[in-house]
Each structure stands twice: as C-alpha cells, then as structure tokens.
C-alpha positions in Angstrom: 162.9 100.6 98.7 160.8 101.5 101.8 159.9 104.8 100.3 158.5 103.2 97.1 156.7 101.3 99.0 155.2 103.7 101.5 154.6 106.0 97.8 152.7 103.1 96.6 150.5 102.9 99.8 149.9 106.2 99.9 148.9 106.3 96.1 146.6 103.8 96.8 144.7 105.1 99.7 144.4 107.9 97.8 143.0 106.4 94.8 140.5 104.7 97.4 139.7 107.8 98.8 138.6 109.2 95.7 137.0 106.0 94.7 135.2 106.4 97.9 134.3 110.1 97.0 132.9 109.1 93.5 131.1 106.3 94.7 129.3 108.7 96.7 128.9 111.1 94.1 127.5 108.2 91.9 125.2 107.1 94.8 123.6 110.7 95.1 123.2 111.0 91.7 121.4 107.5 91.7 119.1 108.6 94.3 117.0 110.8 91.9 117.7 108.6 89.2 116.0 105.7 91.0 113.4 107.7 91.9 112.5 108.9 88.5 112.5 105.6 87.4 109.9 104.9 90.2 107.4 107.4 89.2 108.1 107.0 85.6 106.9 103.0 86.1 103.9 104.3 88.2 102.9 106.5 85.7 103.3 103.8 82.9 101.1 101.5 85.6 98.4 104.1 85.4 98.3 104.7 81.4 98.0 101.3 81.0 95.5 100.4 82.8 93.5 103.8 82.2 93.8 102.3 78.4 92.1 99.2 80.0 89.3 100.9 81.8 88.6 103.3 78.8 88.2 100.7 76.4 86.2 98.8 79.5 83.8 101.8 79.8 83.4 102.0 75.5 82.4 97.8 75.9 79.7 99.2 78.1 78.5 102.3 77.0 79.2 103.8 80.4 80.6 108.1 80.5 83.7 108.8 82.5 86.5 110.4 83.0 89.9 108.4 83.7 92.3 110.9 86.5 95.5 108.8 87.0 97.9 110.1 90.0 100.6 107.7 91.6 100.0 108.2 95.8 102.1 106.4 98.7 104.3 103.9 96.6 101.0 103.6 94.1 99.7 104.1 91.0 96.2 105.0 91.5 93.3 105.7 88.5 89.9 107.2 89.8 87.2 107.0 87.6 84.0 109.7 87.8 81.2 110.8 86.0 77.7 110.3 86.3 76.1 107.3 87.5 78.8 104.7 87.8 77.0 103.1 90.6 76.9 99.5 88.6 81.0 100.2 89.0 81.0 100.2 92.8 78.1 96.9 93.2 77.1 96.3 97.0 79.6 97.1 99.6 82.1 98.1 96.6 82.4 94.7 95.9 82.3 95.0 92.0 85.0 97.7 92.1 87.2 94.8 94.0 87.1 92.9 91.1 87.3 95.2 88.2 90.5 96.5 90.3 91.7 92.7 90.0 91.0 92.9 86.4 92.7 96.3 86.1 96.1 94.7 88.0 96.0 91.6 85.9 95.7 93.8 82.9 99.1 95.8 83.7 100.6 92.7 84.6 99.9 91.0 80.9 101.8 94.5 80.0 104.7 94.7 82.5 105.4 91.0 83.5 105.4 93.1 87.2 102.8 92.7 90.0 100.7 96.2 90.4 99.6 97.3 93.9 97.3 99.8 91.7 94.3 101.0 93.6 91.4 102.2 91.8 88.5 104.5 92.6 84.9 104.8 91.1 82.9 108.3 91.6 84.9 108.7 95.3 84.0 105.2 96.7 87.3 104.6 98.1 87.8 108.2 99.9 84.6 108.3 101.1 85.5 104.8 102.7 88.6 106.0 103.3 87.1 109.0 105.3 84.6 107.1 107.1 87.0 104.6 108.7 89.8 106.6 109.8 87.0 108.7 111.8 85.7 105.2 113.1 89.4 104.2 114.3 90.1 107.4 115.9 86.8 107.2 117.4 87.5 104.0 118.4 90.9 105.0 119.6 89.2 107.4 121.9 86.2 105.3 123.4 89.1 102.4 124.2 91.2 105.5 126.0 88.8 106.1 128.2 87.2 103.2 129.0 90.7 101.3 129.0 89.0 98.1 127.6 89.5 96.5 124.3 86.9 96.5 121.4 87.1 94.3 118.6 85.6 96.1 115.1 83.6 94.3 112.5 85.4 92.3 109.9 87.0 94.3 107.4 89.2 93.4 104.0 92.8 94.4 104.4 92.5 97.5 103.0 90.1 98.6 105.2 92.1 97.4 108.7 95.2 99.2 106.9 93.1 102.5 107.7 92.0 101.5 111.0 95.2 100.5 111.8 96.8 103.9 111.1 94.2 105.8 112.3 94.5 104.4 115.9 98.5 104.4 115.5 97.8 108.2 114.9 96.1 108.5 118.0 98.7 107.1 119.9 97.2 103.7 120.3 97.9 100.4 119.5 95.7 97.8 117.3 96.2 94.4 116.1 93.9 91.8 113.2 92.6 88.9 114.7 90.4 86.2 112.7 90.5 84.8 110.1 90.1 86.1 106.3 87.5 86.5 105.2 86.5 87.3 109.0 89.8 89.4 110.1 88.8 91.9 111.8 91.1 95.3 114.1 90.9 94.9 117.9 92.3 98.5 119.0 93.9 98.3 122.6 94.4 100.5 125.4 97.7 102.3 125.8 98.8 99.8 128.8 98.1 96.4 127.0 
C-alpha cells in the first residue's frame, strides 16, 4: 500500500512540476500578449482622438497634419502645419485645454482615463528641450556652489522634466508650494 501511495505522490509532484512548467510557458507567452494589447489601446487612444482634432481643425478652418505615435506609456498626437499659433495661446495655455478636451473625448469613447499628450507645431519639445537644459544647468550651478535654488513655478509636467533632468545629473530635486505655485528646488549632492 505504501508504494501506491509513494506512486501517487510522485505522480502528483510530477503533474505540478509540469503545471509549474506550463504556467511559465503561459506566462511568457502572456508577456507579449499583454504588450500588444498595450500598444494596440495606445494606438486606438491616438485614432480617436486624431478623429477629434481633425474634425476640430475642419470646425475652424485651420490646415494640419495629425502624426500619432504612442511614447513612454503614452499615446501622443502632434499636430503641424502652418500657423497654428492660436493652438498653443500664451504660455501654451490653450494647448492645455484643447489636450483636456482631446482626453475627455477618448474617454466618451473608452470609458478609460487617457494620459495622452498632445503637441501643436513643436510646442511641447521645444519646452521640453528648454527645461531639461535649465535643470541640468541648474544641476550644475547647485554642484558648485553647494546651495539650494528654488526654480519658478511650473505645471507638473514641466517639474517632471526638471526633475529628471537633475536626477540625470546625479542630483537630487524635490516640488515645494503649492499648485498652482509648485515649483522644483534642486539640491546639492550632500543634503
């Protein structure tokens, strides 16, 4: 009876070994699957709200060209053409709100929340471009100096750069305020 017993045992650690081995077949397999599904919502993120912005730019006779990419976790639609200035407003403030509109318009679609970012004639990367060079400035003048300096206040996408910029020059940085008035306060290396 012992030996029927000790067959069973072994029968089943063998059946969970190989349930172990297809679960991490099934696993791997997921991985990609998962990530398809990902891009594939991305994608469906920008199409939508290119859709929205298309039909936008008809409404007001404006020329553009929609480019839809999904970067860093995002779907993300640029808009470019010729003088799409009334797009950006002051300070870019009127391309903060059309990309509220653009969100809310893919989530009437998806029932999801989108963390799309949109651009107008290179607003955005310009910005970006601007403010990682004035973190790792920044970064560098608090280095040598070894004193803290406070920035002016930014929106959170704007400290998000900072923040990384300075991280990327081996420094630390924190937000302090508060919003509308948060602003980046890069550190020295010792603090």
């Amino acid at each position: 009876m012992s030996a029927e017993i000790e067959t069973e045992v072994v029968t089943d650690e063998t059946a969970a070994d190989a349930g172990a081995v297809e679960s991490t077949e099934e696993d791997e397999a997921a991985a990609p699957a998962a990530e398809n599904d990902r891009v594939a919502r991305l994608e469906q993120e920008g199409d939508i709200a290119a859709d929205y912005l298309e039909e936008l730019l008809d409404i007001a006779d404006l020329d553009g060209d929609l480019d839809i990419d999904v970067e860093a976790d995002r779907a993300a639609v640029s808009i470019v053409g010729a003088d799409l200035s009334q797009l950006v407003g002051q300070d870019g403030k009127v391309l903060e709100a059309l990309q509220e509109l653009t969100r809310l318009a893919v989530y009437r679609e998806t029932g999801e929340r989108s963390r799309l970012m949109l651009d107008v004639s290179g607003f955005r990367a310009d910005k970006r471009t601007r403010l990682s060079q004035l973190g790792a400035d920044t970064a560098a003048r608090v280095a040598e100096s070894g004193e803290p300096v406070s920035l002016e206040p930014m929106s959170p996408f704007e400290r998000k750069i900072v923040h990384d910029a300075v991280a990327a020059a081996g420094l630390r940085s924190e937000s302090a305020g508060v919003e509308p008035r948060r602003y980046v306060v890069v550190l020295p290396a010792d603090a």
